[in-house]
ZAVOLUM-725688 format. One line per 8 residues: number of its first residue (from 1); their letters; for each residue z, y, x of C-alpha. Coordinates in Angstrom, 3 decimals, decimal comma, padded with zeros to 6 digits. Each point is the difference from the previous one (the first is absolute). Layout:
REM ZAVOLUM-725688
NUM	A	Z/Y/X ~ ...
This chain:
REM ZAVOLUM-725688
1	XXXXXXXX	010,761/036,858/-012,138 ~ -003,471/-002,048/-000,828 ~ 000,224/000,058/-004,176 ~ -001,484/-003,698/000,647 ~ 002,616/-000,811/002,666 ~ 002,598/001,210/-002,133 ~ -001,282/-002,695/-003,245 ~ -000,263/-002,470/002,662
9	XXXXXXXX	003,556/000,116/001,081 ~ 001,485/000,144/-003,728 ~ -002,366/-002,998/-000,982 ~ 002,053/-001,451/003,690 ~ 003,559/000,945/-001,284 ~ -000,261/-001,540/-003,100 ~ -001,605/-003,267/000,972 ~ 002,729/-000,192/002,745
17	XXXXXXXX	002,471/000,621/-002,215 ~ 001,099/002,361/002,795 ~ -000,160/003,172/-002,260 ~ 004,086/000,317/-000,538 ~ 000,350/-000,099/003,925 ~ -002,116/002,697/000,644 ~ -000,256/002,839/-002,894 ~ 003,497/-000,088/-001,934
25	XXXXXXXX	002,553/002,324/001,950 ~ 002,270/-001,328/003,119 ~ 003,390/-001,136/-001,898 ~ -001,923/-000,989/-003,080 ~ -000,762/-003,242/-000,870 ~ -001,981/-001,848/-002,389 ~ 001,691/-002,637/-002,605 ~ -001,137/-003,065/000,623
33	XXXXXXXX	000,434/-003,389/-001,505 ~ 001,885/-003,122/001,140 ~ -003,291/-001,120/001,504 ~ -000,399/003,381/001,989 ~ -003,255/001,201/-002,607 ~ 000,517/003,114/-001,234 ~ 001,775/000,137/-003,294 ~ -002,005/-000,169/-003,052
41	XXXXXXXX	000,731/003,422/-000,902 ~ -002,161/001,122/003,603 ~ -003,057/-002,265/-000,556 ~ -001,983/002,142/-001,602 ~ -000,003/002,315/002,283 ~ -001,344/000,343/003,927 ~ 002,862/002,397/000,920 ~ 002,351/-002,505/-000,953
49	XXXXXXXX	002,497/002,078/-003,434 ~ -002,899/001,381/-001,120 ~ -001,321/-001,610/-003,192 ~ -003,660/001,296/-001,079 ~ 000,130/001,653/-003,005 ~ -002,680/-001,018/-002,477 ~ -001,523/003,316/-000,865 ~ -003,191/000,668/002,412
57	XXXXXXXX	001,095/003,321/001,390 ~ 003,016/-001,323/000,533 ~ -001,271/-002,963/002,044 ~ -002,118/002,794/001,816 ~ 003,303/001,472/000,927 ~ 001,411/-003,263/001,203 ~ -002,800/-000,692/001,960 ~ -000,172/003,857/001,272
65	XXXXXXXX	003,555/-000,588/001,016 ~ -000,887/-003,531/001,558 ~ -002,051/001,699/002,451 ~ 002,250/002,391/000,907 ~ 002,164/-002,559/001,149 ~ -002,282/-002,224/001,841 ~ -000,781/003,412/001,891 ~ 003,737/000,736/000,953
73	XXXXXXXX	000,310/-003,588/001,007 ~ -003,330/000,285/002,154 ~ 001,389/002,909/001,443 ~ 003,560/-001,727/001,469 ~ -002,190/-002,966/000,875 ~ -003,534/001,078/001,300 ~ -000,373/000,772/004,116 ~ -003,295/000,785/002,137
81	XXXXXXXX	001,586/-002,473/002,311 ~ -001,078/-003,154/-001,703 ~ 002,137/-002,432/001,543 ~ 003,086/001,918/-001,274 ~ -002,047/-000,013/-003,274 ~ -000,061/-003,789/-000,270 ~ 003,466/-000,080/000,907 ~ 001,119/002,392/-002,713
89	XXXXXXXX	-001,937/-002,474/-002,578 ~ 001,702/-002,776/001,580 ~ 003,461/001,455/-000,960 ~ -000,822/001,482/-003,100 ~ -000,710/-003,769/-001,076 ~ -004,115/000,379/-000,719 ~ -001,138/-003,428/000,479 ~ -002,576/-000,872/003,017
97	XXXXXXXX	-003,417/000,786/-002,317 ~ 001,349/002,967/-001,048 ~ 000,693/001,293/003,345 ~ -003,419/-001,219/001,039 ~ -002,063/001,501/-002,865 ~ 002,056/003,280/000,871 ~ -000,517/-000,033/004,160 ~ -003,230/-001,413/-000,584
105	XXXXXXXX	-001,244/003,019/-001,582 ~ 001,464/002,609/002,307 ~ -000,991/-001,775/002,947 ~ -003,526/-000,182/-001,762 ~ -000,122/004,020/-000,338 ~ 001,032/000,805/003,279 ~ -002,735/-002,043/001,710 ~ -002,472/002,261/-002,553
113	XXXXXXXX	-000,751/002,925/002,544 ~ -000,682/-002,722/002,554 ~ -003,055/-001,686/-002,625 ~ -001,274/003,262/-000,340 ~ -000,334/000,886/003,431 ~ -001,747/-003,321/000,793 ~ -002,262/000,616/-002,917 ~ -000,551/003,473/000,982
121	XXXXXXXX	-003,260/001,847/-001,430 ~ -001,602/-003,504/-000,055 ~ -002,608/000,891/-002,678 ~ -000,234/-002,787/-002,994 ~ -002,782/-002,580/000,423 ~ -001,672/-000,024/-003,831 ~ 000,642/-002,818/-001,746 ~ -003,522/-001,367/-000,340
129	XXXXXXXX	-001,096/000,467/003,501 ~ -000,913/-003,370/001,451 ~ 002,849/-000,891/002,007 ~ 002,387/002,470/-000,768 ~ 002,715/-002,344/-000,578 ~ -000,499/-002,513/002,579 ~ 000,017/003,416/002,117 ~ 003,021/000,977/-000,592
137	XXXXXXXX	001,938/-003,170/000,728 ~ -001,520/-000,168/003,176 ~ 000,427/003,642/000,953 ~ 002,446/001,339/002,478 ~ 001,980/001,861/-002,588 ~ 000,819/-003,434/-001,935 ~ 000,811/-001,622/003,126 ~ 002,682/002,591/000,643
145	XXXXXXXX	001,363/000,059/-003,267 ~ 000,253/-003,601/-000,245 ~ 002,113/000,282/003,253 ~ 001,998/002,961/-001,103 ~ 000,530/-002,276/-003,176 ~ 001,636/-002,795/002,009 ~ 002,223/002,811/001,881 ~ 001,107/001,038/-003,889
153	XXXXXXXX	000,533/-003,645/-000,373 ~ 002,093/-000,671/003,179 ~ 002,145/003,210/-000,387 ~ 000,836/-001,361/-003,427 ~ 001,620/-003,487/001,413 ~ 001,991/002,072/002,630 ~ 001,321/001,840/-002,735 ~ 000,719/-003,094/-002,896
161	XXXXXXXX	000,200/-002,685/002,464 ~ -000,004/-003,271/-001,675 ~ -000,242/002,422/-003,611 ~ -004,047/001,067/000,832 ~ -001,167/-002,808/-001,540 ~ -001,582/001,034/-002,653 ~ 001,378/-002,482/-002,519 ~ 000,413/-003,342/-001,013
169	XXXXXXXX	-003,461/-000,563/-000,469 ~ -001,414/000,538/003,046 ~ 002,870/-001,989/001,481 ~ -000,828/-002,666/-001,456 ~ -004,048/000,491/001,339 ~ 001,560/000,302/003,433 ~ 001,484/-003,555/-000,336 ~ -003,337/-001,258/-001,570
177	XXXXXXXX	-002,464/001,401/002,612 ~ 002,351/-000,672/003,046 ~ 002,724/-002,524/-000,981 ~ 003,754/000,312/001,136 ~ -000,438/002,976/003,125 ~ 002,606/002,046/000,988 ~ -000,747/003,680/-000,998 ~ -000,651/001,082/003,491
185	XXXXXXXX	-002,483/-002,319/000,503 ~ -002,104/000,659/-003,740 ~ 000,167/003,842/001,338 ~ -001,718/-001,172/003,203 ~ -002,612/-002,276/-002,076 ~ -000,826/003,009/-002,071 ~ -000,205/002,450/002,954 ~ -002,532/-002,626/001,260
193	XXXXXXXX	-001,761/-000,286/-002,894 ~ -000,328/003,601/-000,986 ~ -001,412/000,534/003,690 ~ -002,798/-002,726/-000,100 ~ -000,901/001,373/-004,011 ~ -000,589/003,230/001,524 ~ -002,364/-001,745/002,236 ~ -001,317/-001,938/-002,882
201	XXXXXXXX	-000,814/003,166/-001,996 ~ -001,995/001,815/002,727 ~ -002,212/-002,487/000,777 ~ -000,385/-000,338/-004,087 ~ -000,383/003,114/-000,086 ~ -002,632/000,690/002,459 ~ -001,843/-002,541/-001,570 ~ -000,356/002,137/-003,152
209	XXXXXXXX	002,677/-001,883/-001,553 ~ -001,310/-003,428/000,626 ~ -003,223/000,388/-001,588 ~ -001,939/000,603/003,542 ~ 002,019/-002,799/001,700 ~ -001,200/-001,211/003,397 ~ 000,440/-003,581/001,568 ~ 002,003/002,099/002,507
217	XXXXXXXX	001,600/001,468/-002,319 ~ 001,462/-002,835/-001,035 ~ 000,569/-001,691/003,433 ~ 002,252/003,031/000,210 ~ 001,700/-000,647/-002,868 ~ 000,555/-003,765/000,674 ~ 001,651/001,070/003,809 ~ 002,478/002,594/-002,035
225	XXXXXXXX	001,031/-002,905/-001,556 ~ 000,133/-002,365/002,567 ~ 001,610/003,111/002,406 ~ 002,836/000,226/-002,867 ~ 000,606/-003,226/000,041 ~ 001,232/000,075/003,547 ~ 001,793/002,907/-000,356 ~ 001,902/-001,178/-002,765
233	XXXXXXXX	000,828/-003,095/002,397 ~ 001,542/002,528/002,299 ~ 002,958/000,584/-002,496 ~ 000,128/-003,018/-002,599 ~ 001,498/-003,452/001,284 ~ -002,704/-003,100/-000,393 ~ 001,419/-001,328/-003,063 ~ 000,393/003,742/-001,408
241	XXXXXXXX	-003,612/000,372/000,688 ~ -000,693/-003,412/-001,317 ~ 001,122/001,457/-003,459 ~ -001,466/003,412/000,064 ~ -003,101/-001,858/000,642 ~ 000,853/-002,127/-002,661 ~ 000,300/002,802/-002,610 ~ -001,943/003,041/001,518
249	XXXXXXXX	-002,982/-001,479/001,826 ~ -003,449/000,403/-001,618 ~ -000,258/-003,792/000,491 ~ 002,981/-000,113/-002,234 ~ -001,132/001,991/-002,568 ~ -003,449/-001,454/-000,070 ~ 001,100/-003,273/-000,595 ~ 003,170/000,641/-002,684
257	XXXXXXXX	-003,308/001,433/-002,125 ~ -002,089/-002,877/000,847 ~ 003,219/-002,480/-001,104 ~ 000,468/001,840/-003,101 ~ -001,148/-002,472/-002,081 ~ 000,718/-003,049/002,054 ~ 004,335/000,687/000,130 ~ 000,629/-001,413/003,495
265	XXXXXXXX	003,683/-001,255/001,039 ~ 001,189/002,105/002,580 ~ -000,913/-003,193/002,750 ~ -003,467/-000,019/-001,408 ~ -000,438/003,976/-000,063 ~ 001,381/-000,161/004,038 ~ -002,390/-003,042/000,956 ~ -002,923/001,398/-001,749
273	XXXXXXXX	000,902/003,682/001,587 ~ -000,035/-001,392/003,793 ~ -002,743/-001,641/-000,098 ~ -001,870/003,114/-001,777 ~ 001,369/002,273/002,259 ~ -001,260/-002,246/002,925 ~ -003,504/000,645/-001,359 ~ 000,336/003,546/-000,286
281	XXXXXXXX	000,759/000,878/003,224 ~ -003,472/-001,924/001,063 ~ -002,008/001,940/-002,911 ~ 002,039/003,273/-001,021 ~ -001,165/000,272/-003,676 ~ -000,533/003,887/000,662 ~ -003,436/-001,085/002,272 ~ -001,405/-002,165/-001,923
289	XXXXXXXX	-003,006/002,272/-001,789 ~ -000,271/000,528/004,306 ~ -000,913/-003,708/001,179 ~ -002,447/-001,085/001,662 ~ -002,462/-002,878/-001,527 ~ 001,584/-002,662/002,559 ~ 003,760/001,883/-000,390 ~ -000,426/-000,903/-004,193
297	XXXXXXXX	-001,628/-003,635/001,092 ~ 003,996/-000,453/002,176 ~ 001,912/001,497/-003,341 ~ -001,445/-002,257/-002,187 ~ 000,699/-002,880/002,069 ~ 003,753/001,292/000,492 ~ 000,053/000,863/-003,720 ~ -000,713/-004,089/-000,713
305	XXXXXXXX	002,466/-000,988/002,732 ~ 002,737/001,976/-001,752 ~ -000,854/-001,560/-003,273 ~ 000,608/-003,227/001,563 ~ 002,780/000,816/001,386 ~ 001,878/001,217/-003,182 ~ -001,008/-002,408/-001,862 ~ 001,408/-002,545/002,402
313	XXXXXXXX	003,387/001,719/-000,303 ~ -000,363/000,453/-003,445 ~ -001,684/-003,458/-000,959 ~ -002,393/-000,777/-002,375 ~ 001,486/000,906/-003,468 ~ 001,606/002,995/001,138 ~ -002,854/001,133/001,573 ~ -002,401/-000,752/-002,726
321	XXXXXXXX	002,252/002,789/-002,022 ~ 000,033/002,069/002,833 ~ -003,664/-000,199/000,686 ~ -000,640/001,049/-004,068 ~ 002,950/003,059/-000,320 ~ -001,371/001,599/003,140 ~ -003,757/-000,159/-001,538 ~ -001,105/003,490/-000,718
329	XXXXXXXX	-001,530/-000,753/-003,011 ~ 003,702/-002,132/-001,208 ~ 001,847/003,021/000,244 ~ -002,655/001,819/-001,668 ~ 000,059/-002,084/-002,973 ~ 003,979/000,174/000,524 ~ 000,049/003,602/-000,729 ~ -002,272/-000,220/-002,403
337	XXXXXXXX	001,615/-002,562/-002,114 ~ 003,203/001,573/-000,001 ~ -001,090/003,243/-000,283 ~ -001,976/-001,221/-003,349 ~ 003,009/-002,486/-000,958 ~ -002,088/-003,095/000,558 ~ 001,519/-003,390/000,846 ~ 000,529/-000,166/003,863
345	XXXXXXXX	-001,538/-002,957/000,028 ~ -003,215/002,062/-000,594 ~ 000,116/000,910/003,110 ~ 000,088/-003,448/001,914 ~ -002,972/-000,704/-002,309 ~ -001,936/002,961/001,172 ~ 000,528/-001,431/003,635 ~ -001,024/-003,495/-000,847
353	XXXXXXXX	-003,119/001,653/-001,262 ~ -000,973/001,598/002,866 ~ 000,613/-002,928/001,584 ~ -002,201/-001,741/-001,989 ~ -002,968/002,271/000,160 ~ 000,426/000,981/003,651 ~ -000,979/-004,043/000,759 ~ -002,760/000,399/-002,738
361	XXXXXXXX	-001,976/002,685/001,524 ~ 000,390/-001,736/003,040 ~ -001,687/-002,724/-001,390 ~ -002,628/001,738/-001,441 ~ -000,548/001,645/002,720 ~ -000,247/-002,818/002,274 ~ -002,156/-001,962/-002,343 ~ -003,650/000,107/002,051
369	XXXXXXXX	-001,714/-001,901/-002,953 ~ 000,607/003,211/-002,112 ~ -003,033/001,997/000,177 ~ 000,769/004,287/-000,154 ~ -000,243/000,641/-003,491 ~ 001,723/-003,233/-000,885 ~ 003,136/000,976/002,299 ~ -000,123/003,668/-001,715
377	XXXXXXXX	000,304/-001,468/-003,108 ~ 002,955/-002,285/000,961 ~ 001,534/002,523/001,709 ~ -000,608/002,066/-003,622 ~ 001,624/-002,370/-002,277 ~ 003,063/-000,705/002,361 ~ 000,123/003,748/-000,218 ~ 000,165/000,120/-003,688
385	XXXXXXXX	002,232/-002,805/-000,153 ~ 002,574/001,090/002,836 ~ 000,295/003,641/-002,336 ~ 000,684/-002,103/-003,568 ~ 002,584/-001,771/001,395 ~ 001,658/002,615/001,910 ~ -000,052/002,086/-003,251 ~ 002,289/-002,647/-001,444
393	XXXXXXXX	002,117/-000,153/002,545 ~ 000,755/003,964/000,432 ~ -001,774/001,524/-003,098 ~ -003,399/002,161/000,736 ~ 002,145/002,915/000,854 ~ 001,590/-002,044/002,360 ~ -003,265/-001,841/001,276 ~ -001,297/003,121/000,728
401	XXXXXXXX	003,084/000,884/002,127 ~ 000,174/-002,595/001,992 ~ -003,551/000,481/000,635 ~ 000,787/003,408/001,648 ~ 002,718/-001,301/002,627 ~ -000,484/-001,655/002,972 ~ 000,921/-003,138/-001,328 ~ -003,365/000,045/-002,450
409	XXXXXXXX	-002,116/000,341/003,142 ~ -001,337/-003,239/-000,511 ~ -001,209/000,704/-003,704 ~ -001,544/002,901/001,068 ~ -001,392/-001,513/002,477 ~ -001,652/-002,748/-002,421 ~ -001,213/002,301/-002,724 ~ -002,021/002,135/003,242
417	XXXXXXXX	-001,650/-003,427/000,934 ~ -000,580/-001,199/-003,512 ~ -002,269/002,761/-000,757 ~ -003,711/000,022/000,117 ~ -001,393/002,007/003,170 ~ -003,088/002,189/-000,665 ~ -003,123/-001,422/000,077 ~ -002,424/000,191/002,881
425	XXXXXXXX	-001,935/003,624/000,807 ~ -003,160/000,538/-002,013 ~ -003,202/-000,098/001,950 ~ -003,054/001,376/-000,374 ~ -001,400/003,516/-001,932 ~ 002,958/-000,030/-002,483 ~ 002,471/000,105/002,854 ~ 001,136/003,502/-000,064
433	XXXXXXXX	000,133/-000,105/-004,246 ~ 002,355/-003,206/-000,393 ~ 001,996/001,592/003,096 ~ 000,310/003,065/-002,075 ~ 001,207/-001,983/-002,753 ~ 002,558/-001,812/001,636 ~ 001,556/002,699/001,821 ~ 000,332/001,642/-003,371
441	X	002,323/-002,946/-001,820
C-alpha cells in the first residue's frame, strides 16, 4: 500500500471519527459517552484505547502502531473496483470528502499511463523560447489532455453522484455564477463551456498567446461567444438563461466592475444591464481596437444615446453619482484614498477637480485671442496648479499614482501640452553643429 495513501486514510479515520468501526477487532467495541464521543479515556488516541504516551519513542511506537492499523483497515476496505470502493467507505461511515479525497486520488493514478501516452516523447519546449508557452496550450497534446481531464472528471460524478462536488465552496460558486439550476443542467453548462474554452485557447494560442492578435482573430473569438450562447439556449429555459446571463455573461461582469463604486439596487443594476447589453451586441467590446473610422463615428453616437438613456431611468441626481463612481479617474482616487487611509471624500474631490480642469483647458484651448506662447503658458500654470492641488487631495505618492492609471490620462495629457516644443531648425553654415548639439541633450 502507497505509504502516502496509507497517512491519508488515518488522517480520514480520525477526522471521521470512523476509526473504532474499522480497526478495533469484530466483537470489540469502543466506550463511548452518553453523547456517542468516545470516552475521555480514548481521546487521545486515533485507535480509539490507546492513550499516547508522553515519552518520544514511545509516541513513535504509537504512531508505528497507528499505521499498522490504518493498513489492516485499508486492506478489508480497499478494491480495484472503485465503485465497490466507495461503497465500502460509505458503510464504514467516512463522510462524503473523505471518500472523495480517497477515490479522487485513485481514479487520478489510474488515468496516469493514459497522460503519458498522450505526452509521449514530446520533447520540452525551453522555457525562454518565444512562444513556448502559448505553444503548448494550443498544441494537440494539451487539447487531449484537457479532454482526457473532463473524462477523469465525469467518471468521478458516476462514481460520487451528488458527493463529486468538490466542497462547499465551490457549491456555493455554482449558485453565484449560475443561480438556482438543477445539477444536470450546471453539468451541461460546464460541458458547454469547457468545449467553447478549448476553442478560446487555440485561437489564443495561435496568436502567440494574444500578443499577435488579428482583427480575425478576434471576430473568431466574438462568434465562440455568440455560438455558446445559442448552445447554451438549447438546454437552459429563457428565464434560466436570463440569470446565467445575469451572473456569467461578460456584459455582466463588465458592468458589476464598472458599478463598483456606484452600489446599484438590484432594479437599477437590471435596467442599466439591458440597456448595456443592447449596445453590446451592436459594438462587441472585443472589436473595438478593429473599427473602422465611420464604425467609431456610429459607437460614439450609440455610446451618448445610452448615456441618455440611463440617465433617464436613473434621473438626474442618481445619475450625477453614477456618472462620477464610474469615472476612471474616481475610482482611481477611490483606491488610492483607501489604500493610503485618506477621507473618502478625497476622492469625490479628485473628481470635481478633473472636472474642473477638463472645462479649463477647454477654454484655453478654445480661446482664439490667445496667441501660442500665451496658451503654452496657460496651459503651464493650470498644469502646475492641477498637480498642487491633487497633492493635497491624495498626497505626492498618491498624485503620482493616480497619474499612472487610466483615470490620470487627462493630467498627463496636460503636462505633454504644457511643455515648450523645440525651437525651429537652425539655418544656415552652423546647421550641422547646433544639430549635433541637440541630438546630444
Amino acid at each position: 500500500m502507497n505509504r502516502a495513501l496509507v497517512i491519508l486514510v488515518g488522517l480520514s479515520l480520525a477526522a471521521a471519527l470512523a476509526i473504532a468501526v474499522i480497526v478495533v477487532a469484530p466483537g470489540k467495541g469502543v466506550p463511548r459517552s452518553a453523547g456517542g464521543m468516545p470516552a475521555a479515556a480514548n481521546r487521545g488516541s486515533a485507535a480509539g484505547g490507546m492513550t499516547a504516551p508522553a515519552g518520544g519513542a514511545d509516541a513513535a511506537a504509537v504512531s508505528a502502531g497507528t499505521e499498522v492499523r490504518v493498513a489492516d483497515a485499508w486492506r478489508r476496505l480497499q478494491s480495484d473496483d472503485l465503485k465497490t470502493l466507495v461503497a465500502n467507505l460509505r458503510a464504514a461511515g467516512f463522510p462524503p470528502e473523505v471518500i472523495r479525497a480517497v477515490v479522487a486520488a485513485m481514479l487520478h493514478e489510474q488515468f496516469a499511463a493514459r497522460r503519458r501516452q498522450i505526452m509521449g516523447d514530446e520533447p520540452e519546449v525551453p522555457y525562454w523560447r518565444p512562444g513556448s508557452m502559448a505553444s503548448f496550450y494550443a498544441s494537440p497534446q494539451m487539447s487531449a489532455l484537457r479532454q482526457l481531464a473532463r473524462e477523469e472528471q465525469e467518471t468521478l460524478k458516476q462514481l460520487l453522484g451528488p458527493d463529486s462536488a468538490t466542497s462547499e465552496l465551490s457549491r456555493l460558486y455554482q449558485k453565484r455564477m449560475y443561480g438556482e439550476l438543477a445539477a444536470d443542467k450546471i453539468d451541461a453548462v460546464q460541458r458547454i463551456q469547457q468545449d467553447y474554452n478549448d476553442l478560446r485557447a487555440q485561437i489564443i494560442g495561435e496568436a502567440g498567446g494574444g500578443a499577435a492578435m488579428l482583427p480575425w482573430d478576434r471576430e473568431k473569438l466574438a462568434l465562440l461567444d455568440k455560438e455558446q450562447h445559442d448552445d447554451l439556449a438549447t438546454v437552459l429555459s429563457a428565464d434560466e438563461l436570463r440569470q446565467y446571463d445575469l451572473r456569467s455573461s461578460n456584459t455582466a461582469q463588465r458592468l458589476r466592475n464598472q458599478l463598483t463604486y456606484f452600489n446599484p439596487t438590484e432594479q437599477e443594476f437590471l435596467a442599466i444591464y439591458d440597456l448595456q447589453s443592447q449596445f453590446d451586441e451592436t459594438h462587441n467590446p472585443m472589436l473595438m481596437g478593429f473599427s473602422s473610422p465611420e464604425q467609431l463615428r456610429q459607437r460614439q453616437a450609440d455610446q451618448q444615446q445610452l448615456q441618455n438613456q440611463i440617465k433617464g431611468l436613473l434621473g438626474d441626481q442618481r445619475y450625477q453619482e453614477y456618472r462620477q463612481t464610474t469615472d476612471n479617474g474616481f475610482m482611481a482616487a477611490s483606491r488610492i484614498a483607501s489604500t493610503l487611509q485618506l477621507p473618502p471624500q478625497n476622492a469625490s474631490a479628485t473628481w470635481t477637480l478633473e472636472q474642473s480642469m477638463q472645462q479649463q483647458i477647454s477654454a484655453i484651448r478654445a480661446d482664439r485671442g490667445l496667441v501660442p506662447e500665451q496658451r503654452q503658458q496657460a496651459l503651464q500654470n493650470l498644469t502646475s496648479q492641477a498637480n498642487q492641488q491633487l497633492a493635497a487631495l491624495l498626497t505626492p505618492a498618491g498624485a503620482d499614482a493616480y497619474k499612472q492609471t487610466a483615470g490620470g490620462t487627462w493630467l498627463r495629457s496636460l503636462e505633454s501640452s504644457g511643455r515648450r516644443p523645440p525651437g525651429p531648425p537652425a539655418t544656415g553654415a552652423t546647421t550641422g553643429t547646433q544639430s549635433g548639439t541637440a541630438a546630444g541633450h
